[in-house]
C-alpha positions in Angstrom: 23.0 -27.7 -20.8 21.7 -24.6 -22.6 19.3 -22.6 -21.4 15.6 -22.4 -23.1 13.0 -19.4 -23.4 9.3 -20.8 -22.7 6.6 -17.5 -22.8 7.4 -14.9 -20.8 5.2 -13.8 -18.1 3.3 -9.9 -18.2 4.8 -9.6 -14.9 7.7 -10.7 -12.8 8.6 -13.1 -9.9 11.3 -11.4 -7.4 13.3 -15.3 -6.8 16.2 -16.0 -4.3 18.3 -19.3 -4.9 19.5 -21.0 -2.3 22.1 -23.6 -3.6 25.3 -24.9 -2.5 28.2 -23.3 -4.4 29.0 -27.1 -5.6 26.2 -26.9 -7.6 27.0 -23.9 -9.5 26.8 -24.9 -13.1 23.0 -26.4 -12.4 22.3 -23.2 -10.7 23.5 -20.8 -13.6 21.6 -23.0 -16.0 18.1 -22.6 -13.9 18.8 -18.9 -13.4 19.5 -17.8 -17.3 16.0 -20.1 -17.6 14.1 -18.1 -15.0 15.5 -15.1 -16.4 14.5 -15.6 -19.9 11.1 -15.8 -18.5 11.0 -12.5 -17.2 11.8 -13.1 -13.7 14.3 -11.4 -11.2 16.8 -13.3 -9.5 18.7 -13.2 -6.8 21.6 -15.4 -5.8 23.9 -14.7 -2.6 27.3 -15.3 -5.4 26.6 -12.6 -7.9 24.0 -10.3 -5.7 26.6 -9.7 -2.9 28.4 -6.6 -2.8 32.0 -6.1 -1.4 32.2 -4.8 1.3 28.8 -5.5 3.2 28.4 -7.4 6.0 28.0 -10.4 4.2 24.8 -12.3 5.7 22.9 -9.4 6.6 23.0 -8.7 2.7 21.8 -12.3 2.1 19.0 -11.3 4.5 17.9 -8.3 2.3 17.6 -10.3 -0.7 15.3 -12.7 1.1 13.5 -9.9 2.5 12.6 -8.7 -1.3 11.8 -11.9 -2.5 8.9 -13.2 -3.3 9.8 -16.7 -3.6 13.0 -19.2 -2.1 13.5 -22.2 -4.6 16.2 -24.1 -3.4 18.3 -26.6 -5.1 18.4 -30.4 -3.0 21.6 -32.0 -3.4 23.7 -33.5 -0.7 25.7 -30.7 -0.8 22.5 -28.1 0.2 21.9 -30.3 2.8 25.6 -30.7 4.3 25.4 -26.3 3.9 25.7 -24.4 7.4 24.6 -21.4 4.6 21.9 -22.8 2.9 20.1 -24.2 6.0 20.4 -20.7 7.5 19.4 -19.0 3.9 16.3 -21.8 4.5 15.2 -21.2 8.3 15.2 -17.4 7.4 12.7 -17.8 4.6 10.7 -19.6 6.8 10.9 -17.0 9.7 9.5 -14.5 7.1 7.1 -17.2 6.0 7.9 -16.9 2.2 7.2 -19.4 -0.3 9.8 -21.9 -0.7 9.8 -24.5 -3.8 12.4 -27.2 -3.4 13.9 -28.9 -6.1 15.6 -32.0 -6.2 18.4 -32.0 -8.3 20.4 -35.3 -6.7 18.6 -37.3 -4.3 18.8 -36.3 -0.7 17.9 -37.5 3.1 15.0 -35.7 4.1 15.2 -36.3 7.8 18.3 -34.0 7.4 16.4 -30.9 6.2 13.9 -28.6 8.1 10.9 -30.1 9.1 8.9 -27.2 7.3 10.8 -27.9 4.0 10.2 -31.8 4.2 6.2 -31.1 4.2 6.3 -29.1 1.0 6.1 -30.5 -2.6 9.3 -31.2 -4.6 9.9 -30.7 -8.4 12.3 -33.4 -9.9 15.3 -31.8 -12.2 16.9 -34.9 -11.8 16.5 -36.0 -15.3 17.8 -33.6 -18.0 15.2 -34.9 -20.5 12.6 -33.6 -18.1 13.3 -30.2 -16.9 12.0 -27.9 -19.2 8.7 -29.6 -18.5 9.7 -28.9 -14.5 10.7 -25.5 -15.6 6.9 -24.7 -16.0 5.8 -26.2 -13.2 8.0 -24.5 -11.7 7.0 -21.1 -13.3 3.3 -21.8 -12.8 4.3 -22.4 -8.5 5.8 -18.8 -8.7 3.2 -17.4 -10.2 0.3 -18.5 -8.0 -1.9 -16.3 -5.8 1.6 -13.8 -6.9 -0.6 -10.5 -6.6 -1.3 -11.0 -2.6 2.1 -12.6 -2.4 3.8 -9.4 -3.9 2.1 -7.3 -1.7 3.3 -9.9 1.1 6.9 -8.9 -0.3 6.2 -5.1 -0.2 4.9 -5.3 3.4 7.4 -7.3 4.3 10.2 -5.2 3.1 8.1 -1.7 4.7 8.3 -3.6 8.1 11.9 -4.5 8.1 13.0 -1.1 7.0 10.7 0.1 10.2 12.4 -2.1 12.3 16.0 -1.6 11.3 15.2 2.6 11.7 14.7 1.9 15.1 10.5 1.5 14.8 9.9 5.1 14.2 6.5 6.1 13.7 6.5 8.2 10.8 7.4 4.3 9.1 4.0 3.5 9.5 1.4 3.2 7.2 -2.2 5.5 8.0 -5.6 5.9 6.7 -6.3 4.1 3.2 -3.2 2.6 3.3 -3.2 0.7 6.3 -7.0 0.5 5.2 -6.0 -1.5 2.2 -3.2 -3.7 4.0 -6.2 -5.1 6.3 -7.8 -6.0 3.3 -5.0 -7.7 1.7 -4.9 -10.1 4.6 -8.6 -10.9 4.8 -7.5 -11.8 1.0 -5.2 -14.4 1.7 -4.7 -17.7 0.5 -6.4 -20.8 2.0 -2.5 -22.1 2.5 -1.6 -18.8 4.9 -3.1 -19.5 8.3 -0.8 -16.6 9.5 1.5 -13.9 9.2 5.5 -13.1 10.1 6.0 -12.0 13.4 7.2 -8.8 11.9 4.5 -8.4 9.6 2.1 -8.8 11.9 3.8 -6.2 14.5 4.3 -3.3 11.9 0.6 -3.7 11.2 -0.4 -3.7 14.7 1.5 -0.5 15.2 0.4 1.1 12.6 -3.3 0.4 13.7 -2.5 1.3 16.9 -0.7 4.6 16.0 -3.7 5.5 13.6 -6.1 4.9 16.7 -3.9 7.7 18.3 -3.8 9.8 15.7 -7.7 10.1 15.0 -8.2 10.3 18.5 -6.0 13.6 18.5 -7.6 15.0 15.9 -11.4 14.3 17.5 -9.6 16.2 20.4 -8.2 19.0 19.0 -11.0 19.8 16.8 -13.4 19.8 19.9 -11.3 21.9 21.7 -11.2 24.4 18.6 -14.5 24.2 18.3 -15.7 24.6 22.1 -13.4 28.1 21.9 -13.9 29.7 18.6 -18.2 28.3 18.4 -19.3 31.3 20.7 -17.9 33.6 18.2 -18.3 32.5 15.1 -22.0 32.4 15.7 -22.0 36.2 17.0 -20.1 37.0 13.9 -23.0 34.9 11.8 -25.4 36.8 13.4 -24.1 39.9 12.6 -23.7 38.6 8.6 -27.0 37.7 8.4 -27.8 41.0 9.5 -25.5 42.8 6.8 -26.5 39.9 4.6 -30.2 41.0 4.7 -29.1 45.2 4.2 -27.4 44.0 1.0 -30.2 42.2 -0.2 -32.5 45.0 0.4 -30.0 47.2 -2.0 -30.4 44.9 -4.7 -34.4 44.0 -4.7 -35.8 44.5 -8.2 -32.2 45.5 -10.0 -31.2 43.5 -12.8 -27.6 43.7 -12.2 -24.6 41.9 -10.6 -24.8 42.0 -6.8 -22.0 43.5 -5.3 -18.4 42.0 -4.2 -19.2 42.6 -0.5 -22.0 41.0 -0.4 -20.2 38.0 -2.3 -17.7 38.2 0.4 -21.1 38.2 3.0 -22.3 35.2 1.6 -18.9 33.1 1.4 -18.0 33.8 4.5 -21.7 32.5 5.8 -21.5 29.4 3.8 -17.6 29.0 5.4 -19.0 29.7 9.2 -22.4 27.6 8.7 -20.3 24.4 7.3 -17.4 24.7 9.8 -20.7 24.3 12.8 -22.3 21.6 11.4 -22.2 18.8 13.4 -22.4 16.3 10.6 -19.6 18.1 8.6 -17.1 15.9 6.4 -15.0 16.3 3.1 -15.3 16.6 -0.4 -12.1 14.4 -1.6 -11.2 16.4 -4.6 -12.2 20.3 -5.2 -15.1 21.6 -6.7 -15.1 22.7 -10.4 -17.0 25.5 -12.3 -20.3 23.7 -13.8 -22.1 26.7 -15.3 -23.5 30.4 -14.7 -26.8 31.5 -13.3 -26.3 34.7 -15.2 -26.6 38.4 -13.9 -30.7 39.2 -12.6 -31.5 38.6 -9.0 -28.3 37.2 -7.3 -25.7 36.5 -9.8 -23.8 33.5 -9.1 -22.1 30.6 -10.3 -22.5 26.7 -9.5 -19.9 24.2 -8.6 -19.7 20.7 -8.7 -17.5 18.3 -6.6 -16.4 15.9 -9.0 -16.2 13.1 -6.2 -19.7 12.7 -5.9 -21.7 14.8 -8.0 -22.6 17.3 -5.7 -24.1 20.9 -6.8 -23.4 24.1 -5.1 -24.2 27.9 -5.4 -21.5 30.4 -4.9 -21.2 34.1 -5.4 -17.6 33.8 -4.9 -15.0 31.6 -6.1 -15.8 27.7 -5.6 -16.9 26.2 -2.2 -14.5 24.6 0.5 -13.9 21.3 0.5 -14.9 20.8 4.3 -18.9 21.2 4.4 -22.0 19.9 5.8 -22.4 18.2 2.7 -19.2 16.1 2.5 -18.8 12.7 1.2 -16.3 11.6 2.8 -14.9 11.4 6.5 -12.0 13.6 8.0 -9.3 13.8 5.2 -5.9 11.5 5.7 
């Protein structure tokens, strides 16, 4: 039974076989198939590395699938192995394709497995045509169902280090994770239990950790307010005998009073209530050239924004942000 090479996909399907080792020579065949069609496969005879605790490897390669096809024959459904290798695909909620390579008695199989739509390989004349319904089962919704894999495999590695925070995902990540599950097929009505607990923590741990920061920066801000606006007094002050120096010059104000007018334009942002962030820093746009105050302006590239310095490009952090706090 040779193997065949139909078009090979842009991008590939992460497959685990479950099979009974009695049906090896089928299960090579349909691998070297899968294969040819850009694929990855994993099978629990060839992917099993001495030494390792044997089932908890099998495990891992379920984990970092993104699909279970299975091969029904009356030896799968007499397998202690492949019955385990099926009930822990369906813990993790992947998608499982069954294919019937002998005929088999249903009531004997998981009840989850017996609801699900069989291919036919039963007839040699008709499996390469199976072969791309097969391919075309793998590859459906596959961009929210790799990203199913991904968190799937972040959550387990969480869980296996003991649930430590620093696992967790924050900000635009976990931002994009809620997204992907507002995303989901119409056929996922939920998620693992594990999935759904490493993004509960993570949601909750975020909650803590913007909560902190809120803190921290009001208490910053409640001692160090009081004298940052005495020391802005006092620039404005010194701001005004520079300026004086300079009316009706034609030259290039001074570095001190650069320095006076930075450290201003730090003090005012840092106060202002509605201060938030400029994502990416601000770039050199042009010269104002050297009569009156010489100075320079910057734009943020993130949103277009135009400033005046006199020295050196603006901080990031100003009244003008785009953005909220910075991850």
């Amino acid at each position: 039974m040779p193997p065949t090479t139909l078009q090979p996909h842009e991008h590939k399907v992460r497959v685990f076989m479950s099979y009974s080792r009695k049906d090896y020579q089928f299960a090579v065949w349909l691998r070297e198939v899968l294969l040819a069609e850009g694929n990855e496969v994993f099978r629990d005879l060839d992917d099993t590395i001495g030494g390792e605790v044997w089932w908890e490897r099998l495990k891992s390669l379920i984990v970092a699938s993104d699909a279970v096809v299975c091969v029904l024959t009356p030896n799968f459904v007499a397998s202690k192995v492949c019955a385990d290798e099926i009930n822990y695909a369906i813990t993790l909620k992947r998608r499982i394709i069954p294919l019937i390579l002998e005929p088999v008695n249903w009531d004997n199989l998981p009840e989850a497995l017996r609801r699900l739509h069989a291919l036919s390989f039963q007839s040699e004349l008709s499996r390469i045509d199976q072969v791309r319904h097969l391919q075309a089962a793998l590859f459906s919704d596959i961009d929210w169902i790799r990203e199913h894999t991904r968190i799937g495999e972040l959550a387990h590695h969480w869980h296996i280090e003991g649930r430590q925070t620093a696992h967790l995902l924050r900000g635009s990540a976990l931002t994009k994770v809620e997204s992907w599950f507002l995303a989901r097929p119409s056929s996922v009505d939920v998620l693992p239990i594990l999935h759904k607990e490493y993004i509960e923590a993570s949601k909750s741990q975020e909650q803590l950790r913007i909560e902190y920061e809120r803190q921290k920066f009001g208490a910053l801000r409640s001692y160090s307010e009081p004298i940052l606006k005495n020391r802005l007094a006092k620039l404005y002050e010194q701001a005004e005998v520079e300026h004086q120096k300079t009316t009706g010059t034609i030259m290039k104000i001074s570095s001190s009073t650069q320095n006076v007018k930075a450290e201003i334009n730090a003090i005012e942002n840092f106060l202002a209530f509605d201060g938030k962030w400029h994502s990416a820093p601000a770039e050199l746009h042009k010269n104002l050239g050297a009569i009156g105050d010489y100075s320079e302006v910057y734009r943020f590239p993130c949103c277009g924004t135009l400033v005046t310095m006199g020295d050196g490009p603006p901080g990031q952090y100003r009244a003008d942000g785009c953005i909220g706090k910075p991850e």
